[in-house]
C-alpha positions in Angstrom: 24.6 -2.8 30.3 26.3 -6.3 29.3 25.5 -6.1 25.6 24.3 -9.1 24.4 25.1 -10.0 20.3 22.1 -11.2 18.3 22.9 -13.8 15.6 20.9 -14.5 12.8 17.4 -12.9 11.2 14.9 -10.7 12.6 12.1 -10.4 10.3 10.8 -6.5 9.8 7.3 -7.6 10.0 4.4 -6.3 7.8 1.0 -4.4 8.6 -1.9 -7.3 9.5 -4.9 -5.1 7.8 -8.3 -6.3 7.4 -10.2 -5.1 3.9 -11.7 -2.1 5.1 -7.9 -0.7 6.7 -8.9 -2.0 10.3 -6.2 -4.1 12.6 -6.7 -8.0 12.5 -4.5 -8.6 15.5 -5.8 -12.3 14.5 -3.1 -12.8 12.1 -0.5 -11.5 13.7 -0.1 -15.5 15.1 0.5 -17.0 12.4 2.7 -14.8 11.0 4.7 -15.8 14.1 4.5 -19.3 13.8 5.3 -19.0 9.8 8.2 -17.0 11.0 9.5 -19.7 13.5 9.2 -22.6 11.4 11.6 -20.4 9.1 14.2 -20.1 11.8 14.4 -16.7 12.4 15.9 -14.9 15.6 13.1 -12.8 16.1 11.4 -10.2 14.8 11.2 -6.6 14.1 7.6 -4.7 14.7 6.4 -1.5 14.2 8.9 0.1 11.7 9.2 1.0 7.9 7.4 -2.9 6.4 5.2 -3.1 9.5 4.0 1.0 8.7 4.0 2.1 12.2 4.1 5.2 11.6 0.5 4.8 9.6 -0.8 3.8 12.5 -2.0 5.5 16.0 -0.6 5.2 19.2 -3.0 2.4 20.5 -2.8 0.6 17.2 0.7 0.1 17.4 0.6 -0.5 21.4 -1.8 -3.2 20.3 0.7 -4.7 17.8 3.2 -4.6 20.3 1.0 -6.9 22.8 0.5 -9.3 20.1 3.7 -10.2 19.2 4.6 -10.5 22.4 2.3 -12.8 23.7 2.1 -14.8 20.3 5.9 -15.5 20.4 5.6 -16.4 23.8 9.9 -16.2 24.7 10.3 -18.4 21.7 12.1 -15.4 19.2 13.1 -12.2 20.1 10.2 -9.4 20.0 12.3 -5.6 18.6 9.6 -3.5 19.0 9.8 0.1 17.1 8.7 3.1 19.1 10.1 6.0 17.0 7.5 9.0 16.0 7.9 12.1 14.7 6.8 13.9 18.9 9.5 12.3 21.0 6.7 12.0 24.1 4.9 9.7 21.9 7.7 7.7 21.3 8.5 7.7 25.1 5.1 6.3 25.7 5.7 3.4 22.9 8.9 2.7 24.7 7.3 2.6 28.6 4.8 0.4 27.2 6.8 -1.5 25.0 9.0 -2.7 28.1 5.8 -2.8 30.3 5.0 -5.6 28.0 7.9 -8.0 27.8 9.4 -6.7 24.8 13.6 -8.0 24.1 14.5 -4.6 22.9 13.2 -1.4 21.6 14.1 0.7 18.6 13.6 4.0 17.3 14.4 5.7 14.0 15.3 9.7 13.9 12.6 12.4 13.6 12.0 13.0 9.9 9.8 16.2 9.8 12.0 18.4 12.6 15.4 16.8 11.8 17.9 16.4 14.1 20.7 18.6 13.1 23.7 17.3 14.2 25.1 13.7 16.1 24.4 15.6 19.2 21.0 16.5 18.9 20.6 12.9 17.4 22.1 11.3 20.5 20.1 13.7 22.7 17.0 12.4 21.4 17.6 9.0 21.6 18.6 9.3 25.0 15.2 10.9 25.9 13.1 7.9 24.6 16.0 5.3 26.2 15.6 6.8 28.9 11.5 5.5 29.1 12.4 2.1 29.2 15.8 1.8 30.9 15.4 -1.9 31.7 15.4 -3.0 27.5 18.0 -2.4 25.0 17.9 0.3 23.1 18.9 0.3 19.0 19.0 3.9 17.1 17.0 3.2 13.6 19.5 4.3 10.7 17.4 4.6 7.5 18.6 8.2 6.0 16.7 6.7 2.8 13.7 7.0 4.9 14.0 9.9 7.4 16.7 11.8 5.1 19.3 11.9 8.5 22.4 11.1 6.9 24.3 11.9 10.6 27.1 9.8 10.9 26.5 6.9 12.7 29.8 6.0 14.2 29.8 9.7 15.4 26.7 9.2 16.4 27.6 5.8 18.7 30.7 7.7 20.2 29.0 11.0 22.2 25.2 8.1 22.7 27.5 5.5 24.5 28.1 8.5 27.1 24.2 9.3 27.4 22.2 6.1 27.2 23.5 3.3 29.4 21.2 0.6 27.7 22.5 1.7 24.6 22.8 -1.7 22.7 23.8 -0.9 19.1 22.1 0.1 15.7 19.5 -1.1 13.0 21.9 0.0 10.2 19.9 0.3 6.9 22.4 1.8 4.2 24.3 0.6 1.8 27.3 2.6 3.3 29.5 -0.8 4.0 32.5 1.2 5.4 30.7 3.0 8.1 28.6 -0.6 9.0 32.2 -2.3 9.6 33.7 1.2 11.2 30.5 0.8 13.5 31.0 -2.9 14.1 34.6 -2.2 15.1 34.4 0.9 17.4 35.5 0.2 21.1 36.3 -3.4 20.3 33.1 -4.8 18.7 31.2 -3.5 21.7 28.2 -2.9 20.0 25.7 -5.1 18.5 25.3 -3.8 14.8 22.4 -5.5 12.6 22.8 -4.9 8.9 19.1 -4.1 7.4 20.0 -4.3 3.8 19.3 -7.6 2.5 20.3 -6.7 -0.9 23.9 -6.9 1.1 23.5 -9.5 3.0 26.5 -11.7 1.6 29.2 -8.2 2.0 28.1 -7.5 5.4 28.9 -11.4 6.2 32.3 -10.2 4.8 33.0 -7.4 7.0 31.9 -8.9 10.0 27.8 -9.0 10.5 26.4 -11.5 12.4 22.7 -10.7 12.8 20.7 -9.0 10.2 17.3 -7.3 10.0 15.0 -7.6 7.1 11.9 -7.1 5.1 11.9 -10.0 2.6 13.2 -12.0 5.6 9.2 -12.2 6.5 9.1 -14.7 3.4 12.5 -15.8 2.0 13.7 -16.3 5.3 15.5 -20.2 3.8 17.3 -18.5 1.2 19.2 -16.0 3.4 19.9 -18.2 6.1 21.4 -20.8 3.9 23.2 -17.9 2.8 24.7 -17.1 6.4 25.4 -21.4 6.4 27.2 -21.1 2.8 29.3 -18.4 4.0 30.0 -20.2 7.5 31.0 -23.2 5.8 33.1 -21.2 3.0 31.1 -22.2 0.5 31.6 -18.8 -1.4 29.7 -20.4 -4.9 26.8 -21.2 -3.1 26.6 -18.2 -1.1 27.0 -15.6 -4.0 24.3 -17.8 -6.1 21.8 -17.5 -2.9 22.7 -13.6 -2.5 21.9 -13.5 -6.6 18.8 -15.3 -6.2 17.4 -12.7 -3.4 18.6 -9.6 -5.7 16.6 -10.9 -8.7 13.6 -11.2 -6.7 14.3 -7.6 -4.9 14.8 -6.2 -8.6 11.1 -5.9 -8.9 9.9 -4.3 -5.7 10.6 -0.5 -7.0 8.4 -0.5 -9.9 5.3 -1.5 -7.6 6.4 -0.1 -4.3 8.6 -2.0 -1.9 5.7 -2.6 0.8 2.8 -3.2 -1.3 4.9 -5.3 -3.6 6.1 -7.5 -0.7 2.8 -7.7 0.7 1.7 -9.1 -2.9 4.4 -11.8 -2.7 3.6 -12.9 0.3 0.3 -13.3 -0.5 1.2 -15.4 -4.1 2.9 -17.8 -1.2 -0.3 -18.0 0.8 -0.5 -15.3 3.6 -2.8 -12.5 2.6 -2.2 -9.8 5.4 -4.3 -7.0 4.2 -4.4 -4.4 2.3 -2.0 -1.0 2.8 -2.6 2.4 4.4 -2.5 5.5 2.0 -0.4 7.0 1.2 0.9 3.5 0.2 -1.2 2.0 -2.4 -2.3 -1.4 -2.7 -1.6 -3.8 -5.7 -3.9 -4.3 -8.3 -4.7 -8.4 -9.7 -2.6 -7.0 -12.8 -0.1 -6.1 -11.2 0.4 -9.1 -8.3 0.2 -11.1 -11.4 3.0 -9.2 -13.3 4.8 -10.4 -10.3 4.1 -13.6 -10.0 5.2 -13.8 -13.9 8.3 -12.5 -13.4 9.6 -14.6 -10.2 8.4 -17.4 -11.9 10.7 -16.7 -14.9 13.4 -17.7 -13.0 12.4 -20.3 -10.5 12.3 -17.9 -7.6 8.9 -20.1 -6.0 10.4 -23.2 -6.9 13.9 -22.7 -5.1 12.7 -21.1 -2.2 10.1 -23.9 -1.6 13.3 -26.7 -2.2 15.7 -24.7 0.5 12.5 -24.6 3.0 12.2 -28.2 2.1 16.1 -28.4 2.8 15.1 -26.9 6.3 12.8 -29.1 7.4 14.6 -32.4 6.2 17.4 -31.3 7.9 15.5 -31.1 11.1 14.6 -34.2 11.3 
Protein backbone atom coordinates (compact mmCIF):
# COMPACT_ATOMS: atom_id res chain seq x y z
CA UNK A 1 0.00 0.00 0.00
CA UNK A 2 1.43 3.62 -1.07
CA UNK A 3 1.07 5.29 2.39
CA UNK A 4 -0.36 8.37 2.15
CA UNK A 5 0.78 11.24 5.16
CA UNK A 6 -2.13 13.02 6.76
CA UNK A 7 -1.40 16.71 7.71
CA UNK A 8 -3.11 18.60 10.17
CA UNK A 9 -6.22 17.82 12.84
CA UNK A 10 -8.60 15.08 12.98
CA UNK A 11 -11.02 15.79 15.57
CA UNK A 12 -11.80 12.53 18.14
CA UNK A 13 -15.43 13.27 17.90
CA UNK A 14 -17.96 13.02 20.86
CA UNK A 15 -21.07 10.83 21.60
CA UNK A 16 -24.40 12.72 19.85
CA UNK A 17 -26.98 11.45 22.88
CA UNK A 18 -30.36 12.53 23.18
CA UNK A 19 -31.76 13.16 27.03
CA UNK A 20 -33.01 9.81 27.66
CA UNK A 21 -29.28 8.04 26.37
CA UNK A 22 -30.73 7.35 22.80
CA UNK A 23 -28.57 8.24 19.40
CA UNK A 24 -29.56 11.64 17.66
CA UNK A 25 -27.79 10.81 14.49
CA UNK A 26 -29.42 14.45 13.73
CA UNK A 27 -26.57 16.19 15.22
CA UNK A 28 -23.97 14.44 14.05
CA UNK A 29 -24.27 17.28 10.85
CA UNK A 30 -23.51 19.92 12.35
CA UNK A 31 -20.93 18.75 14.28
CA UNK A 32 -19.38 18.19 10.84
CA UNK A 33 -19.96 21.39 9.46
CA UNK A 34 -18.78 23.19 12.97
CA UNK A 35 -15.72 20.98 12.47
CA UNK A 36 -15.06 22.18 8.75
CA UNK A 37 -15.48 25.73 9.25
CA UNK A 38 -12.62 25.08 11.96
CA UNK A 39 -10.32 23.59 9.36
CA UNK A 40 -9.76 20.31 10.43
CA UNK A 41 -8.44 17.32 8.25
CA UNK A 42 -10.99 15.11 9.27
CA UNK A 43 -12.17 13.38 11.89
CA UNK A 44 -11.93 10.52 14.26
CA UNK A 45 -15.25 8.40 15.13
CA UNK A 46 -16.03 5.79 17.31
CA UNK A 47 -13.12 5.77 19.88
CA UNK A 48 -12.27 6.85 23.54
CA UNK A 49 -14.37 10.87 23.25
CA UNK A 50 -16.96 9.39 20.83
CA UNK A 51 -17.49 6.23 23.66
CA UNK A 52 -17.76 3.57 21.13
CA UNK A 53 -17.21 1.12 23.06
CA UNK A 54 -20.63 2.29 25.15
CA UNK A 55 -22.37 1.67 22.43
CA UNK A 56 -23.65 -1.58 20.37
CA UNK A 57 -22.71 -2.83 17.19
CA UNK A 58 -25.50 -1.13 15.10
CA UNK A 59 -25.18 2.03 17.10
CA UNK A 60 -21.85 2.60 16.16
CA UNK A 61 -22.44 1.14 12.45
CA UNK A 62 -25.00 3.88 12.52
CA UNK A 63 -22.46 6.55 13.49
CA UNK A 64 -20.25 5.42 11.08
CA UNK A 65 -22.93 6.08 8.09
CA UNK A 66 -23.47 9.39 9.37
CA UNK A 67 -20.30 10.86 9.24
CA UNK A 68 -19.80 9.58 6.22
CA UNK A 69 -22.43 10.79 4.34
CA UNK A 70 -22.51 14.22 6.32
CA UNK A 71 -18.84 15.01 5.38
CA UNK A 72 -19.61 14.05 2.02
CA UNK A 73 -15.45 13.67 0.65
CA UNK A 74 -15.02 17.10 2.14
CA UNK A 75 -12.57 15.80 5.55
CA UNK A 76 -11.31 12.61 6.07
CA UNK A 77 -13.91 10.11 7.95
CA UNK A 78 -11.23 7.55 10.63
CA UNK A 79 -13.65 5.35 11.76
CA UNK A 80 -12.81 3.16 15.02
CA UNK A 81 -13.74 -0.43 14.93
CA UNK A 82 -11.80 -1.83 17.92
CA UNK A 83 -13.87 -4.13 20.52
CA UNK A 84 -12.98 -6.25 23.12
CA UNK A 85 -14.32 -9.88 20.50
CA UNK A 86 -12.09 -9.37 17.52
CA UNK A 87 -15.20 -10.80 15.11
CA UNK A 88 -17.07 -7.76 16.18
CA UNK A 89 -14.45 -5.59 15.31
CA UNK A 90 -14.03 -7.40 11.91
CA UNK A 91 -17.63 -6.66 11.30
CA UNK A 92 -17.04 -2.75 12.18
CA UNK A 93 -14.22 -2.83 9.81
CA UNK A 94 -16.25 -4.69 6.69
CA UNK A 95 -18.75 -2.26 7.15
CA UNK A 96 -16.81 0.60 7.85
CA UNK A 97 -15.14 0.15 4.30
CA UNK A 98 -18.50 -0.92 2.85
CA UNK A 99 -19.40 2.59 3.61
CA UNK A 100 -16.80 4.95 2.24
CA UNK A 101 -14.82 5.33 5.17
CA UNK A 102 -10.80 7.00 4.55
CA UNK A 103 -9.32 4.72 7.04
CA UNK A 104 -10.07 2.49 9.94
CA UNK A 105 -8.68 2.13 13.42
CA UNK A 106 -8.66 -0.16 16.15
CA UNK A 107 -7.22 0.09 19.72
CA UNK A 108 -5.85 -3.36 21.53
CA UNK A 109 -8.17 -5.66 23.48
CA UNK A 110 -8.31 -4.42 27.14
CA UNK A 111 -10.08 -7.28 29.00
CA UNK A 112 -7.93 -10.45 27.35
CA UNK A 113 -4.74 -8.46 26.76
CA UNK A 114 -2.57 -9.12 24.19
CA UNK A 115 0.58 -10.44 25.72
CA UNK A 116 3.32 -9.65 23.62
CA UNK A 117 4.02 -7.37 20.04
CA UNK A 118 3.24 -10.62 18.41
CA UNK A 119 0.04 -11.42 19.63
CA UNK A 120 -0.65 -7.58 19.30
CA UNK A 121 0.26 -7.61 15.58
CA UNK A 122 -1.64 -10.87 15.14
CA UNK A 123 -4.70 -9.26 16.14
CA UNK A 124 -4.56 -6.42 14.20
CA UNK A 125 -3.87 -8.27 11.26
CA UNK A 126 -7.10 -10.23 11.70
CA UNK A 127 -9.38 -7.09 11.79
CA UNK A 128 -7.04 -5.46 8.66
CA UNK A 129 -7.54 -8.11 7.20
CA UNK A 130 -11.72 -7.33 6.99
CA UNK A 131 -11.32 -4.30 5.10
CA UNK A 132 -8.20 -4.72 3.03
CA UNK A 133 -9.12 -1.87 0.64
CA UNK A 134 -8.79 1.06 3.70
CA UNK A 135 -5.84 1.94 5.73
CA UNK A 136 -5.39 0.52 8.72
CA UNK A 137 -4.02 2.53 12.10
CA UNK A 138 -3.26 0.32 15.46
CA UNK A 139 -4.94 2.56 18.53
CA UNK A 140 -2.07 3.12 21.17
CA UNK A 141 -3.79 4.37 24.37
CA UNK A 142 -2.01 2.05 27.21
CA UNK A 143 -3.64 4.77 29.55
CA UNK A 144 -6.88 3.38 28.34
CA UNK A 145 -6.47 -0.41 27.48
CA UNK A 146 -3.28 -0.84 29.96
CA UNK A 147 -1.10 -2.44 26.68
CA UNK A 148 1.99 -0.80 27.22
CA UNK A 149 3.59 -3.12 24.11
CA UNK A 150 6.10 -1.40 22.41
CA UNK A 151 4.96 0.33 19.58
CA UNK A 152 7.99 0.47 17.36
CA UNK A 153 8.28 -3.29 18.01
CA UNK A 154 5.02 -3.51 17.43
CA UNK A 155 5.31 -1.60 13.68
CA UNK A 156 8.41 -3.88 12.78
CA UNK A 157 6.88 -7.79 12.91
CA UNK A 158 2.78 -5.69 11.62
CA UNK A 159 4.54 -4.23 8.51
CA UNK A 160 5.16 -8.07 7.66
CA UNK A 161 1.40 -9.11 8.38
CA UNK A 162 -0.90 -6.32 7.32
CA UNK A 163 -0.18 -4.92 3.85
CA UNK A 164 -2.64 -1.81 4.41
CA UNK A 165 -0.86 -1.26 7.37
CA UNK A 166 -0.77 2.73 7.39
CA UNK A 167 0.66 3.84 10.75
CA UNK A 168 -0.49 4.52 14.42
CA UNK A 169 -2.91 6.77 16.51
CA UNK A 170 -0.10 7.26 19.10
CA UNK A 171 -1.68 8.47 22.45
CA UNK A 172 1.19 8.68 25.07
CA UNK A 173 3.22 10.99 26.38
CA UNK A 174 6.28 8.64 25.58
CA UNK A 175 7.91 11.39 23.05
CA UNK A 176 10.98 9.08 22.29
CA UNK A 177 9.11 6.16 21.08
CA UNK A 178 6.55 8.73 18.89
CA UNK A 179 9.86 10.09 17.06
CA UNK A 180 11.52 6.29 17.05
CA UNK A 181 8.14 5.42 15.36
CA UNK A 182 8.07 8.38 13.05
CA UNK A 183 11.66 7.46 11.97
CA UNK A 184 11.51 3.66 11.44
CA UNK A 185 12.10 2.50 7.76
CA UNK A 186 12.60 6.04 6.62
CA UNK A 187 9.39 7.88 7.80
CA UNK A 188 7.43 5.16 6.14
CA UNK A 189 4.65 5.36 8.29
CA UNK A 190 2.09 7.84 8.99
CA UNK A 191 2.31 8.53 12.79
CA UNK A 192 -0.56 10.91 14.35
CA UNK A 193 0.27 12.25 17.78
CA UNK A 194 -3.14 12.12 20.07
CA UNK A 195 -1.87 14.00 22.95
CA UNK A 196 -2.79 17.49 22.59
CA UNK A 197 -1.29 18.46 25.81
CA UNK A 198 2.02 17.82 23.48
CA UNK A 199 1.12 19.17 20.60
CA UNK A 200 3.93 21.88 20.29
CA UNK A 201 6.92 18.85 21.24
CA UNK A 202 5.64 16.53 18.79
CA UNK A 203 5.84 19.51 16.18
CA UNK A 204 9.53 19.32 17.36
CA UNK A 205 10.34 15.86 16.75
CA UNK A 206 8.72 15.69 13.58
CA UNK A 207 4.53 15.24 13.68
CA UNK A 208 2.66 16.47 11.07
CA UNK A 209 -0.90 15.40 11.69
CA UNK A 210 -2.35 15.01 15.01
CA UNK A 211 -5.55 13.49 16.50
CA UNK A 212 -7.48 14.99 19.23
CA UNK A 213 -10.33 15.40 21.69
CA UNK A 214 -10.40 19.17 22.48
CA UNK A 215 -9.63 19.49 18.71
CA UNK A 216 -13.74 19.07 18.46
CA UNK A 217 -13.80 22.75 20.01
CA UNK A 218 -10.46 24.56 20.16
CA UNK A 219 -9.67 23.41 16.84
CA UNK A 220 -8.13 27.65 16.06
CA UNK A 221 -5.93 27.52 18.81
CA UNK A 222 -4.02 24.39 17.87
CA UNK A 223 -3.80 25.05 14.29
CA UNK A 224 -2.42 28.45 14.79
CA UNK A 225 -0.24 26.58 16.82
CA UNK A 226 0.98 24.22 13.90
CA UNK A 227 1.15 27.99 11.75
CA UNK A 228 3.35 29.54 14.70
CA UNK A 229 5.61 26.70 14.68
CA UNK A 230 5.72 26.59 10.60
CA UNK A 231 6.58 30.06 10.51
CA UNK A 232 9.19 29.87 13.60
CA UNK A 233 7.39 31.77 15.58
CA UNK A 234 8.43 29.78 18.81
CA UNK A 235 6.76 32.77 21.33
CA UNK A 236 3.64 32.54 19.84
CA UNK A 237 3.52 28.89 19.60
CA UNK A 238 4.55 28.07 23.24
CA UNK A 239 1.89 30.86 24.47
CA UNK A 240 -0.93 28.94 22.20
CA UNK A 241 0.41 25.38 23.57
CA UNK A 242 0.06 27.23 27.33
CA UNK A 243 -3.28 28.44 26.49
CA UNK A 244 -4.64 24.72 25.52
CA UNK A 245 -2.86 23.21 28.89
CA UNK A 246 -4.68 25.66 31.13
CA UNK A 247 -7.81 24.88 29.69
CA UNK A 248 -6.94 20.85 29.75
CA UNK A 249 -5.83 21.47 33.59
CA UNK A 250 -9.43 21.19 34.50
CA UNK A 251 -10.84 18.15 32.70
CA UNK A 252 -9.47 15.49 35.48
CA UNK A 253 -11.38 16.86 38.35
CA UNK A 254 -14.78 16.36 36.39
CA UNK A 255 -13.90 13.58 33.99
CA UNK A 256 -12.18 14.21 30.72
CA UNK A 257 -15.48 13.33 28.51
CA UNK A 258 -18.10 14.70 30.48
CA UNK A 259 -16.08 17.71 31.18
CA UNK A 260 -15.46 18.24 27.40
CA UNK A 261 -18.86 17.62 26.64
CA UNK A 262 -19.73 20.50 29.19
CA UNK A 263 -17.38 22.92 27.40
CA UNK A 264 -18.66 22.41 24.39
CA UNK A 265 -21.89 22.97 25.30
CA UNK A 266 -20.89 26.59 27.34
CA UNK A 267 -19.78 27.41 23.41
CA UNK A 268 -23.22 26.41 22.11
CA UNK A 269 -23.39 22.69 20.99
CA UNK A 270 -25.23 20.60 23.50
CA UNK A 271 -24.59 16.92 22.33
CA UNK A 272 -26.17 14.94 24.96
CA UNK A 273 -25.73 13.54 27.87
CA UNK A 274 -23.00 10.48 28.72
CA UNK A 275 -23.44 6.75 29.01
CA UNK A 276 -22.68 5.19 32.60
CA UNK A 277 -20.33 4.39 33.65
CA UNK A 278 -19.38 8.01 32.63
CA UNK A 279 -21.38 10.44 34.51
CA UNK A 280 -22.82 13.48 33.33
CA UNK A 281 -22.07 17.13 34.64
CA UNK A 282 -24.14 18.68 37.05
CA UNK A 283 -25.26 22.96 36.43
CA UNK A 284 -22.71 23.31 39.45
CA UNK A 285 -20.30 21.84 38.12
CA UNK A 286 -20.43 23.12 34.08
CA UNK A 287 -20.56 26.36 35.89
CA UNK A 288 -17.38 25.74 38.01
CA UNK A 289 -16.04 25.44 34.50
CA UNK A 290 -17.18 28.05 32.86
CA UNK A 291 -15.70 30.18 36.02
CA UNK A 292 -12.56 28.99 35.68
CA UNK A 293 -11.86 29.31 31.78
CA UNK A 294 -13.21 32.53 32.06
CA UNK A 295 -10.47 33.47 34.60
CA UNK A 296 -8.16 33.57 32.09
CA UNK A 297 -9.71 34.59 28.79
CA UNK A 298 -9.87 31.04 27.45
CA UNK A 299 -13.60 31.97 25.55
CA UNK A 300 -12.42 35.22 24.62
CA UNK A 301 -9.08 34.07 22.84
CA UNK A 302 -10.44 31.23 21.24
CA UNK A 303 -13.33 33.19 19.78
CA UNK A 304 -10.45 36.11 18.49
CA UNK A 305 -8.19 33.17 16.70
CA UNK A 306 -11.60 31.73 15.05
CA UNK A 307 -12.15 35.30 14.19
CA UNK A 308 -8.41 35.37 12.91
CA UNK A 309 -9.61 32.24 10.74
CA UNK A 310 -12.28 33.50 9.06
CA UNK A 311 -10.77 37.10 8.25
CA UNK A 312 -8.05 35.43 6.96
CA UNK A 313 -10.22 33.64 4.53
CA UNK A 314 -11.54 36.17 2.99
Amino acid sequence: MNIKKTKGLLAATFSTFSENGDLDIELISQVVEKLISNGVTGVFVGGTNGEGLNMTLEERMKITEAYIKAADKRILVFIHVGHNSIREAKKLAAHAQSCGADAISSAATFYFKPSSAQVLANCMAEIAAAAPGLPFYYYHMPAATGVHINVLEFLKLAEKQIPNLAGVKYTANTLHEYQSCLEYANHKFDVLFGYDELLLSALAVGAKGAIGSTYTFAAPIYTEIIKAFENKDLDRARQLQSLAIQMISCLPKYGSIPAQKAILSLLGTDLGPCRLPLVTLKDAEKTAIKEFLQSFGFFEKLEALSQEKVESEI
